[in-house]
C-alpha positions in Angstrom: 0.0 0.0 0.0 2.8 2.3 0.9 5.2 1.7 -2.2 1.9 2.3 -4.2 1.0 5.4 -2.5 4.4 7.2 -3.1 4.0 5.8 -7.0 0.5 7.5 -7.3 2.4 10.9 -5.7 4.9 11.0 -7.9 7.4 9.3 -7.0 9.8 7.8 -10.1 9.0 11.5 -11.9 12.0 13.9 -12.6 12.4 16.6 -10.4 10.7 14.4 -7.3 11.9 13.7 -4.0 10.0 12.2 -0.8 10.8 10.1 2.2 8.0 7.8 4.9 9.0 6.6 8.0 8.2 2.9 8.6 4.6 2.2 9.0 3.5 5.8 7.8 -0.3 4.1 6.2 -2.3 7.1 7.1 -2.3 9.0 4.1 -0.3 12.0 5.9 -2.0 11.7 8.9 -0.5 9.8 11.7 -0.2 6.2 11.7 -0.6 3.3 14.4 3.3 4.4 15.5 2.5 8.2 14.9 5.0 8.5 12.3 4.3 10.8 9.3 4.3 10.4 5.6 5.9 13.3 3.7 4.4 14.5 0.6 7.1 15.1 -2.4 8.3 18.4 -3.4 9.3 19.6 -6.5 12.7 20.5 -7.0 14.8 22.2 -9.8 16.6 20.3 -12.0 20.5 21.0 -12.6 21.0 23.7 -15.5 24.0 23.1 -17.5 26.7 26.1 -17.1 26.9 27.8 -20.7 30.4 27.8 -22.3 30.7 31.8 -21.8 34.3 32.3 -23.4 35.3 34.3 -26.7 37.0 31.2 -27.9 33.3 29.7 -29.0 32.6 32.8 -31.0 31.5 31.6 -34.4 29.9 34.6 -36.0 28.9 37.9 -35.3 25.7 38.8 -37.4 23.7 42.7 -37.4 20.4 42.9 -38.3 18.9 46.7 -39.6 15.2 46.6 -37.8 12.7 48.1 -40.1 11.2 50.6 -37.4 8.2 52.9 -38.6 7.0 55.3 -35.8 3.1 55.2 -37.4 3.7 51.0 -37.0 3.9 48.6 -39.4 2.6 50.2 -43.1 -0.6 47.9 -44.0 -2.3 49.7 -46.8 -3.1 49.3 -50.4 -3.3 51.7 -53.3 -3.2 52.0 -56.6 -0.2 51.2 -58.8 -0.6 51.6 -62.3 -2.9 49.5 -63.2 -2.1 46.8 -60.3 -3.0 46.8 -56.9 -0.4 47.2 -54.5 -0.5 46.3 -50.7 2.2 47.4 -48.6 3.1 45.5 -45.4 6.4 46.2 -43.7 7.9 48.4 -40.9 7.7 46.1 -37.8 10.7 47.1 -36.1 11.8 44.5 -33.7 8.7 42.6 -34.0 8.4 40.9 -37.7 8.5 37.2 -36.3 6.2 38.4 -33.9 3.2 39.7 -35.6 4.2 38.2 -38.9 0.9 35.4 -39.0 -1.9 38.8 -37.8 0.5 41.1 -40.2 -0.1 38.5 -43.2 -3.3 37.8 -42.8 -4.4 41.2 -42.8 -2.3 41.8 -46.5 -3.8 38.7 -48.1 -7.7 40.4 -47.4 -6.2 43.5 -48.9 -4.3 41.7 -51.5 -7.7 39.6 -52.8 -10.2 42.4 -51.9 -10.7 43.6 -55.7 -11.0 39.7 -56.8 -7.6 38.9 -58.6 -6.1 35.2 -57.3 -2.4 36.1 -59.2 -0.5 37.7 -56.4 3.4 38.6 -56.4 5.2 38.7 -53.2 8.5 41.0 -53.1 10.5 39.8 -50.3 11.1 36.4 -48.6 12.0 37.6 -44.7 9.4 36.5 -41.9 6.8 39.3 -43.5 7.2 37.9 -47.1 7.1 34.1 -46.1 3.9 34.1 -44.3 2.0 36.3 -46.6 2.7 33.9 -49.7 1.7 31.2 -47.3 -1.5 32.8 -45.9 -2.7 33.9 -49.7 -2.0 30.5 -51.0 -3.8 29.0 -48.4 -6.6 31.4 -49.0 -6.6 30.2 -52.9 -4.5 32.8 -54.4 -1.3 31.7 -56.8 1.7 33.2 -55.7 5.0 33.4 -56.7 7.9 35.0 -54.2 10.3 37.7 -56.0 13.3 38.1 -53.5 17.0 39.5 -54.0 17.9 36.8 -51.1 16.1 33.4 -50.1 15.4 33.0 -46.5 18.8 31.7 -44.8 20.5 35.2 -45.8 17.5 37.9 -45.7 17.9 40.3 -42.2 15.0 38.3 -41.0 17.2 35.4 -40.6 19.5 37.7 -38.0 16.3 38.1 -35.5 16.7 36.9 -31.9 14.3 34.6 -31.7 12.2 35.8 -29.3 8.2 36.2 -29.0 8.2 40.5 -28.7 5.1 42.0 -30.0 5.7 45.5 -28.8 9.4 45.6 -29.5 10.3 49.0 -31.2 6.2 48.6 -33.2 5.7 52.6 -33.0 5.6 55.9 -31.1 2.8 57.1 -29.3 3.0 60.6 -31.3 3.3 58.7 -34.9 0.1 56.2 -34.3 -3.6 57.0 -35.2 -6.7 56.0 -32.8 -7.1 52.7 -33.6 -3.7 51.6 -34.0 -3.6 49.5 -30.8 -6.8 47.1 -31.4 -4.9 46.4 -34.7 -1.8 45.7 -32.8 -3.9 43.9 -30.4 -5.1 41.6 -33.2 -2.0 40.7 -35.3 -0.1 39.9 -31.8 -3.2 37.5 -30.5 -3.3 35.8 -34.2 0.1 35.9 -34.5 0.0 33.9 -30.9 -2.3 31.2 -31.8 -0.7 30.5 -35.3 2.9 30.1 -33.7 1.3 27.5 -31.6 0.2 25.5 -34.4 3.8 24.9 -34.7 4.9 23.4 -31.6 6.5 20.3 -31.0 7.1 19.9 -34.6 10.7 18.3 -35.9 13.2 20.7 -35.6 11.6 22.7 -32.9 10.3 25.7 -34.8 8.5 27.2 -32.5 9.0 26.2 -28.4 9.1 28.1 -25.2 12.3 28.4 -23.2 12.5 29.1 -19.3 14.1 32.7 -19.4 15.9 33.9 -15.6 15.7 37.7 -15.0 18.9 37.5 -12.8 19.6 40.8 -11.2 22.8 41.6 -8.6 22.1 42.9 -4.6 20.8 46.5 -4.4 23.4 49.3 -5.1 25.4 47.0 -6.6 24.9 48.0 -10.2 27.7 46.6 -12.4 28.6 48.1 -16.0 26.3 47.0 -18.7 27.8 46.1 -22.4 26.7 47.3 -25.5 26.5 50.8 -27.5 25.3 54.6 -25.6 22.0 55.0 -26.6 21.6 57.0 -29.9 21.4 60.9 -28.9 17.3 62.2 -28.6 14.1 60.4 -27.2 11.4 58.7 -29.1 8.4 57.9 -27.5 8.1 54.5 -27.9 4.6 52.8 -27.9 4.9 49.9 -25.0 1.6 47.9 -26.0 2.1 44.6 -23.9 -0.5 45.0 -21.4 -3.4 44.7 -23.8 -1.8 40.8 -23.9 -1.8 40.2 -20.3 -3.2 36.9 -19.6 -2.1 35.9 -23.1 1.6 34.9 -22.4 2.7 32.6 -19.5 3.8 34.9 -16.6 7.1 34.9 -14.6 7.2 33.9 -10.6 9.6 35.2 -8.1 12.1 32.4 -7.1 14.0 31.8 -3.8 17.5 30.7 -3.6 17.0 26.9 -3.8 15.1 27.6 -7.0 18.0 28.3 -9.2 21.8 27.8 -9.1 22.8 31.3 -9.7 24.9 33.3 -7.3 22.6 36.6 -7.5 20.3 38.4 -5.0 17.2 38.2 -7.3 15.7 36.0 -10.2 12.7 35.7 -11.8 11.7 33.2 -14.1 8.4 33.0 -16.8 8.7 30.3 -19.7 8.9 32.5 -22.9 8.1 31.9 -26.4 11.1 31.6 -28.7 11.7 30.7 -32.6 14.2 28.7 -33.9 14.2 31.0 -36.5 16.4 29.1 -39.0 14.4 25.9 -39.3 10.9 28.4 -39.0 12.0 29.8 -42.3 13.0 26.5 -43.8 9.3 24.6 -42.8 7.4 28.2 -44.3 9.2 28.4 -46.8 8.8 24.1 -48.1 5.8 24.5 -47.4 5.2 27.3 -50.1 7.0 25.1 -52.6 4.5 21.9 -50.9 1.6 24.2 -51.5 2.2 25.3 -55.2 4.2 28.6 -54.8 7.0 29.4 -56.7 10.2 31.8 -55.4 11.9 33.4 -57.8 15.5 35.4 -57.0 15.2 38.6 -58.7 16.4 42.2 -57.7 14.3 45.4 -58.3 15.8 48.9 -57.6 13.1 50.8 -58.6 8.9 50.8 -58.4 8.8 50.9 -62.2 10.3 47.6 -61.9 7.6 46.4 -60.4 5.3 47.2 -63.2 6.9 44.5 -65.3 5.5 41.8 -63.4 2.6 40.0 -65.4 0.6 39.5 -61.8 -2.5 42.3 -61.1 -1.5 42.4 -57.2 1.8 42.7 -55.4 2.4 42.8 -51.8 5.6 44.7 -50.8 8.0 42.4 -48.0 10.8 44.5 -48.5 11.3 45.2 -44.8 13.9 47.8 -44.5 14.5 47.6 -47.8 11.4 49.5 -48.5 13.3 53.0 -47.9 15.1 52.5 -50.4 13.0 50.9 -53.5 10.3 53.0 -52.5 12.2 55.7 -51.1 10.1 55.7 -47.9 12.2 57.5 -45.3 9.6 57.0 -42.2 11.6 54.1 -41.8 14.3 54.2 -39.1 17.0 51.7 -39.4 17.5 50.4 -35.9 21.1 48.5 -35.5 21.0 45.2 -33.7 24.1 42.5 -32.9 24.2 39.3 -32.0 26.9 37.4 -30.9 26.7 33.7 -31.7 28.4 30.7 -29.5 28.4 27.3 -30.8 25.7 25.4 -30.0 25.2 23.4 -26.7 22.5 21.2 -26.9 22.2 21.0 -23.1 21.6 24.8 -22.4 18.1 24.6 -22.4 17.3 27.8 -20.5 17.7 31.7 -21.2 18.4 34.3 -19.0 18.6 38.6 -18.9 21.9 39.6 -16.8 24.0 43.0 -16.9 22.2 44.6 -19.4 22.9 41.1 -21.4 20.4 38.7 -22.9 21.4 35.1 -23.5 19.3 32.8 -25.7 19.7 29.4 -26.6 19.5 27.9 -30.5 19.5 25.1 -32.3 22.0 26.8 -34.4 24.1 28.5 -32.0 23.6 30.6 -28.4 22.0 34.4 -29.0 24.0 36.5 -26.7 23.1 40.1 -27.3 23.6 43.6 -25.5 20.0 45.0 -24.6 21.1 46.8 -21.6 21.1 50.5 -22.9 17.3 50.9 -23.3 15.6 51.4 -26.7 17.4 54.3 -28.2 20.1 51.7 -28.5 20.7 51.5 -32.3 18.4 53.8 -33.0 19.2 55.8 -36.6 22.1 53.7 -36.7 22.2 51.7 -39.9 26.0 50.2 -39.8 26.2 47.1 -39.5 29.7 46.4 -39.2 30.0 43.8 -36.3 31.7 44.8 -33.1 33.8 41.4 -31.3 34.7 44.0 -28.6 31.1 44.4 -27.7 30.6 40.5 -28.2 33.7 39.8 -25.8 32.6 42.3 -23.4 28.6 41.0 -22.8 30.8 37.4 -22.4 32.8 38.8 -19.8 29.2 40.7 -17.9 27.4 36.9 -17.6 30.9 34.7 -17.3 30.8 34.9 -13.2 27.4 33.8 -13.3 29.0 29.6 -13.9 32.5 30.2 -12.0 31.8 28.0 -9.6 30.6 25.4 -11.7 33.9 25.8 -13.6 36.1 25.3 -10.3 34.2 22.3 -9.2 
């Protein structure tokens, strides 16, 4: 009776401990010899220390956000005698809202009845609007200067941000936030549809919010912010209750030596095998992608399709010479992959990310001007080395053991 008790408790499961004196049959009451059962507790598994040293640098990648203060341009107008749908400017949030994003284009794409659409661009915005108009019965064909592996897309984090960098509260009209609002919640429900899939497109990661003993605030890595302030629109709290939230933990709760730590599991994309399964499954569903460069709108003209819905991302300052976009400079530094890092954390003003293609460590310490205007992307090892050396301490011991 006993052995099956502690069975139907949990006992056998990862992460389970308990312990009954001889005897102990009353359920956690006492027993004829007043001894005690004690119910199991959950406790933390081990978390692997991450290989924090410049050595395991592989690559240092910079990604140009697309940042528009009105939001992301979803519109369409005449063009000729096409119809033209614009959808691009998401700032740091293209993965994000890309599902809501491209299902709103494909209405405006098939609202005047054509079912030949052209899709310029094959980033995060370009991929899932080909998808979502196929899907909706249109024939599509993707016009791109670079396929997915090497288009800025392909440079993101990796990380579920709806209201990263979206817009500026002086720049959006009145009912810019519902529209937010329902690209983010679509956008949420589609990325589901890919979990637990091969490859791990889609999955949430336990991310720690680690933060030092009061006063004792260390430098932070990365860039001075960019000179100015830009009202930023901060939109996340229309999503609370969406999202899994993050819990206060105490010391036994974690293995890192800080004062502090939160931890919420967070959405992430793998975003090198997302692109790959969109964009098969574009070719699976009978689109076509076609590498072609334009460097002008007339360009465009020469396409035989009625409709064309404009991906271009940041590159839609300059083929359409639209300078509301901001460039918005962004680094990642990327450490070989170790498959047993399973968890992310925030530390220092440093934000550490783990992929199936590598480790995302990234300064994000220096608030949101960071990068702004800024549209170099020349990588910077010293800032890579330096955001190494802010988290290294955080595994010492686990190195001297």
């Amino acid at each position: 009776m006993q052995t099956r008790r502690l069975v139907l408790a949990g006992i056998g499961l990862t992460g389970l401990t308990a312990c009954a004196t001889p005897g102990s049959e009353g359920g956690g009451g006492a027993g004829a010899s007043g001894s005690t059962l004690v119910r199991p507790r959950f406790v933390t598994p081990p978390l692997a220390p991450l290989k924090a040293t410049p050595n395991r640098l592989s690559r240092i990648t910079v990604c140009t956000r697309p940042f528009r203060g009105a939001g992301p341009r979803l519109e369409a107008e005449a063009f000729g005698d096409k119809r033209l749908v614009h959808n691009y400017g998401h700032g740091g949030a293209g993965w994000s809202l890309s599902w809501g994003s491209a299902e709103g284009a494909a209405a405006l794409a098939l609202d005047g009845g054509a079912r030949e659409v052209a899709v310029i661009g094959c980033g995060a915005i370009g991929l899932t609007t080909a998808l979502t108009l196929l899907r909706a019965g249109a024939t599509v064909t993707i016009y791109a200067a670079e396929r997915a592996p090497f288009t800025r897309s392909a440079r993101a984090t990796g990380l579920w941000s709806p209201s990263s960098r979206v817009a500026q509260d002086d720049r959006i009209d009145a009912g810019f936030a519902e529209r937010w609002e329902a690209m983010a919640r679509r956008s949420w429900a589609v990325h589901h549809s890919h979990l637990g899939l091969d490859g791990d497109p889609v999955k949430f990661v336990d991310i720690y919010a680690l933060n030092d003993a009061a006063g004792g605030q260390a430098s932070r890595p990365g860039p001075a912010p960019s000179p100015g302030s830009v009202p930023f629109s901060h939109l996340g709290s229309r999503l609370r209750g969406l999202a899994p939230s993050s819990r206060p933990l105490n010391k036994s709760e974690h293995p890192f030596p800080v004062a502090r730590a939160r931890m919420a599991p967070e959405m992430t994309f793998n975003v090198a095998e997302y692109a790959d399964k969109i964009a098969a499954d574009v070719l699976l569903e009978g689109g076509r992608i076609e590498q072609r460069v334009f460097h002008a709108p007339p360009e465009l003209a020469a396409l035989t399709e009625p409709v064309i819905v404009n991906c271009t991302g940041y590159g839609a300052r300059a083929l359409f010479g639209d300078e509301t976009v901001v460039p918005v400079r962004g680094q990642i530094a990327w450490l070989t992959p170790q498959p047993e890092v399973t968890y992310g954390l925030y530390y220092r003003g440093v934000s550490m990310l783990p992929r199936a293609d590598g480790i995302v460590i990234q300064a994000i310490g220096g608030g949101d001007m960071v990068g702004y205007g800024v549209e170099d992307e020349t990588p910077d090892r010293a800032e890579a080395e330096a955001c190494l050396e802010a988290i290294a301490p955080l595994w010492a011991a686990s190195r001297s053991a």
